[in-house]
N, C-alpha and C positions, 0 to 999 in steps of 0.2 A: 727388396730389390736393390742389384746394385748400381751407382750412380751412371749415369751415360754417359761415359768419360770416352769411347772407343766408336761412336759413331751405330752405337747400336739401332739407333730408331730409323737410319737409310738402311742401315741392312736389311732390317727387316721387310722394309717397304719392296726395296729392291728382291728379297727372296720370295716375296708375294708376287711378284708380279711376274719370275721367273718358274714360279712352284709348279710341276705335274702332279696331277691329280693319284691320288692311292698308292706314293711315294714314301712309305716310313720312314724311310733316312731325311727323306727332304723335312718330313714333318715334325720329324723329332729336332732337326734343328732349329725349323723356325721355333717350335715351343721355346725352347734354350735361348732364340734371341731375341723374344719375347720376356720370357724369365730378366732379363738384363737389363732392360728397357725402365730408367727412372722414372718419376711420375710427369717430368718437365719431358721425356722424353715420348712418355705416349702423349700429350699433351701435342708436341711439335708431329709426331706420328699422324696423328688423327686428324690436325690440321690439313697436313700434305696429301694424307689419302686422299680427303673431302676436295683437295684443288684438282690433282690427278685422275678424278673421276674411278675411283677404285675401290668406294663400298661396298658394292653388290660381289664384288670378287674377293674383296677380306671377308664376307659372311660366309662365302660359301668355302673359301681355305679354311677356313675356321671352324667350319663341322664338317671338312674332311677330314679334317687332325685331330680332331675329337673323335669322328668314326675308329679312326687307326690307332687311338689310345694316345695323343700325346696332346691332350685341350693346349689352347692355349691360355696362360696363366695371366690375362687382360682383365680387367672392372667390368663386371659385370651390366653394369649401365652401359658401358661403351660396345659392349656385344648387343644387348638389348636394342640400341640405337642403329647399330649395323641391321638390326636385322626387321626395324619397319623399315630403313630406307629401301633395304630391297624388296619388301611386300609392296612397297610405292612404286618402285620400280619396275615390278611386274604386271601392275596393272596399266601403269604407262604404257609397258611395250605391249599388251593388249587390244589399249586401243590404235596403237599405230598399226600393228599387225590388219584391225578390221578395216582400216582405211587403205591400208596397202590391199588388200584384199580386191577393193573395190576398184580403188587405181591400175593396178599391175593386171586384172583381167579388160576391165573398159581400154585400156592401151594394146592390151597384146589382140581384142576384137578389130582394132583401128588399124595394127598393121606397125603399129609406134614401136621399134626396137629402144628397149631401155637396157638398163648396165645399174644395176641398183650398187650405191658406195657405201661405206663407210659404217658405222656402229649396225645399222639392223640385218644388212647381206652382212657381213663379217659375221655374227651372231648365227645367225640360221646358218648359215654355210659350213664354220669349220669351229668354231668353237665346242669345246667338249660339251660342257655348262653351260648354256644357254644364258640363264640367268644372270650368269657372271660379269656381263657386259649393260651397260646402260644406254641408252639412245635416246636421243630428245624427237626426231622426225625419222622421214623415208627421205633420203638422196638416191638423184635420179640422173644417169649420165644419157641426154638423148642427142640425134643427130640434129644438128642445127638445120634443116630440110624440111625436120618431122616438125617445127615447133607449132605451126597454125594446124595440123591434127591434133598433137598433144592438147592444145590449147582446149580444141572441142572437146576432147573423150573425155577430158578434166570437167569441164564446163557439165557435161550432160552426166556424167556420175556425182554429181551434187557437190563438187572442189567450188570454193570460191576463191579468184586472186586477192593476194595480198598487195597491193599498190604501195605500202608504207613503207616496205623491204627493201635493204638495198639491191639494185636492179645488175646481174650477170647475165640476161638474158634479154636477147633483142625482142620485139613486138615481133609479133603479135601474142605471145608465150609472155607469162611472168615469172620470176625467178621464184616465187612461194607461194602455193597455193595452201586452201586448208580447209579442213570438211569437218563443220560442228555437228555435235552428233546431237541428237535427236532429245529435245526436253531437258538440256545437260547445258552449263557453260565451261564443257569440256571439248576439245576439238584437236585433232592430227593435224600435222603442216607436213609438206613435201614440197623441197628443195632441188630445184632442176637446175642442172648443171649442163651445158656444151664443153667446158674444158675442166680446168683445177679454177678454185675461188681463190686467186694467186693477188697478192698486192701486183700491179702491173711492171713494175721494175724486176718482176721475177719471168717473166715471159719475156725479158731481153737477155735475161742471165742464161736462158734454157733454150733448147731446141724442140720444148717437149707440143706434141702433135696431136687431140683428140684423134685426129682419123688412123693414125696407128696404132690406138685401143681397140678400136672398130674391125680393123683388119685383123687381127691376131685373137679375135672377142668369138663367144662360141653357146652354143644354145647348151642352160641349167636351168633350175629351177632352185626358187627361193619361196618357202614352203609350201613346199606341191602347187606352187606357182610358177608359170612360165616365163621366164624372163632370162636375158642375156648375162654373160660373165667375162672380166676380162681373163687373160691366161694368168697364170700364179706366177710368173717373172714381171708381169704387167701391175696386179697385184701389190709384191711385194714393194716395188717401186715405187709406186703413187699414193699408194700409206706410208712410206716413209717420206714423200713428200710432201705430203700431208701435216705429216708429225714436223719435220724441219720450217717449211716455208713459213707455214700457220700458225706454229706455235713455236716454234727454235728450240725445238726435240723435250720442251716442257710438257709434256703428257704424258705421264707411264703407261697410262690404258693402250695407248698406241702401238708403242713395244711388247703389250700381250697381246695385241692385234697380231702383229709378225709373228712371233713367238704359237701362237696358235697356228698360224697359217701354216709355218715352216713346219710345226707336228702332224698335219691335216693333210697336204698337197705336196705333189711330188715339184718341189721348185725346181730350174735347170736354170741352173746359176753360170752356167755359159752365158743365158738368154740376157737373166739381170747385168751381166757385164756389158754385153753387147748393147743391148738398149739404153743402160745407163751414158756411154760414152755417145749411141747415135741424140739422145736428149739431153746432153749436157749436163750433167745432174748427179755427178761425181762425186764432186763438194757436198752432196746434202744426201746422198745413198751411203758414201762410206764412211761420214761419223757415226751415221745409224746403227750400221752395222758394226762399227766399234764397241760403242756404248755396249750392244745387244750382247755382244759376246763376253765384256768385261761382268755384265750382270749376270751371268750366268755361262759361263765355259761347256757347259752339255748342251747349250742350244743346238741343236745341228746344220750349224756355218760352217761351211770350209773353211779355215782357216785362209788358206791361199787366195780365197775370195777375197776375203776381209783384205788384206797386203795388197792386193793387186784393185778393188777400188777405191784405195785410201789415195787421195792426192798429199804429196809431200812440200806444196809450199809453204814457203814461211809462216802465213797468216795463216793458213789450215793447222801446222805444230802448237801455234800461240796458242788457239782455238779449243785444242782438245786437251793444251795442261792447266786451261782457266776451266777446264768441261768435262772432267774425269766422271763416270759410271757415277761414283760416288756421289758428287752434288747435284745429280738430278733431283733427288726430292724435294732441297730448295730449290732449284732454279724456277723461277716466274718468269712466261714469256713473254711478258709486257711490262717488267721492268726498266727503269732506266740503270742499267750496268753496263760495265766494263763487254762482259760478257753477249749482250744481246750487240751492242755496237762492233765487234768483233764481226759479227754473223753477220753483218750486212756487206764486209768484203772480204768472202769467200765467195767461190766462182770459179768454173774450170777454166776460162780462159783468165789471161794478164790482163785484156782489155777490163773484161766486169772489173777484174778485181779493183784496178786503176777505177776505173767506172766509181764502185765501192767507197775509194779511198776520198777519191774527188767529192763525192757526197755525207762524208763524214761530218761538216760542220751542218750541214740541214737536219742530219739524222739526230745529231748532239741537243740541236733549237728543237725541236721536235718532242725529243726525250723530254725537256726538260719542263714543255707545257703538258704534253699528253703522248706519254709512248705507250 
């Protein structure tokens, strides 16, 4: 192999994460930049995956490239290793699947409208590959109204709260419930949400609204389970919120969240415009969309979109030539950097940003004990 003098082990990372399935072109290239990849560089590869949350989707690129004839030319050991963490990881999503099972029907007997988030509805919903996605719980987005039913239909399907958890969610509801299964000290948790799990200086930044989910939200099911969905401009939004706010766009799995959605669902990226600027949330939807399109140009974004919700201040240019596609593999979003302290004053309005700027020496003292 030869030395990784060319940034081969992001690209690669980055071509995994942007890869369609039964793609020979695509597949043959990843082999090739795999092929290039030194041994310090699968080394840093393997690292990055494991933080990115993106084993169970290198196993399964990895014998789809092999199905189409172009294996990839990786240590054997480190395919081996990919490929219990995803036999772990299926039994995982098993057991949450039977707890969701028993939650999402005891709630929908109750009358509780729920909006299931993040890794396990993304997965059942629009993922090709099921597999491909990893999830630790069931998130649950409910009306703040429903939470003392919630509470019961939890209570009486055998959920115990979690009291030790940081608490989003007012009484008589707790923010994590979780149901040991039977003879086992194995158990599911389920995480209820009324808004985003936002550090709270980001709900001064934004305009963003639970009950405008709610409005625009629409009866699906999440497997052959009855439960609520937000619209796919709604969607795409609040994973990319998700991925910015919560982690400062350090997640790659998140981007094949989108990246799958936007292959899956008919997006009307009118809607993500409009909503974007009615939430405020400009600053943190059009780097996203930056990054997304830099990592792979066939994603299908409008380009116009992309231009039109990039904001062009000053601190947003800084932002995104310290934050090129490229160094997401490094990026860590609990580092003290240049780079995360940047991200705290971005903001569609002057006021946050100012806001932002003003609190840059707390952010600094902060960093420097525990960011």
């Amino acid at each position: 192999m030869r030395a990784d003098i060319d940034g081969y082990a992001d690209r690669f990372l980055l071509a995994v994460v942007a890869y369609p399935f039964g793609d020979e072109r695509k597949a043959g290239q990843l082999a090739e930049l795999a092929d290039n990849l030194s041994p310090a560089g699968i080394i840093r590869m393997a690292e990055n995956a494991t933080y990115h949350e993106l084993i169970p989707l290198l196993h399964i690129v990895a014998g789809d490239c092999a199905q189409l004839g172009y294996p990839l030319p990786l240590p054997g050991r480190m395919l081996e290793k990919w490929s219990q963490v995803y036999e772990r990881e299926l039994v995982r999503s098993a057991v949450i699947h039977h707890g969701a099972q028993k939650a999402l029907s005891a709630l929908e007997d109750a009358g509780v409208r729920t909006i299931p988030l993040k890794g396990s509805y993304l997965t059942s919903r629009f993922y090709q590959k099921g597999g491909a996605r990893s999830y630790r719980d069931l998130d649950l987005l409910v009306e703040k109204g429903s939470l003392q039913a919630l509470n019961n239909a939890l209570l009486g399907a055998g959920f115990q709260p979690h009291p030790g958890r940081p608490s989003f969610v007012p009484a008589p509801a707790y923010t994590v419930y979780f149901l040991p299964m039977e003879d086992s000290d194995v158990m599911m948790e389920i995480d209820i949400h009324i808004g985003m799990h936002w550090p709270k200086e980001y709900f001064q930044k934004t305009s963003f609204r639970s009950e405008d989910i709610w409005a625009e939200a629409a009866r699906d099911n999440m497997d052959d389970l009855p439960v609520w969905a937000m619209s796919p401009a709604h969607l795409v939004i609040t994973t990319f919120l998700d991925c910015a706010v919560n982690h400062r766009y350090a997640r790659l799995i998140k981007f094949r969240d989108i990246i799958e959605v936007i292959r899956a669902a008919e997006v009307d990226w009118d809607e993500v415009e409009s909503w974007s600027d009615r939430w405020g949330v400009r600053s943190f939807v059009g780097p996203g969309l930056k990054l997304l399109s830099e990592m792979d140009p066939g994603v299908p974004i409008p380009p116009q979109v992309v231009s039109s919700l990039l904001p062009s201040y000053p601190m947003m240019r800084l932002f995104l030539n310290v934050l090129p596609a490229t160094a997401l593999p490094d990026h860590r979003g609990r580092s003290f950097s240049l780079l995360n302290l940047l991200f705290f004053m971005l903001g569609d309005t002057l006021g946050e940003r100012a806001r932002g700027l003003a609190y840059l020496p707390y952010h600094m003292f902060r960093g420097r004990r525990k960011f």
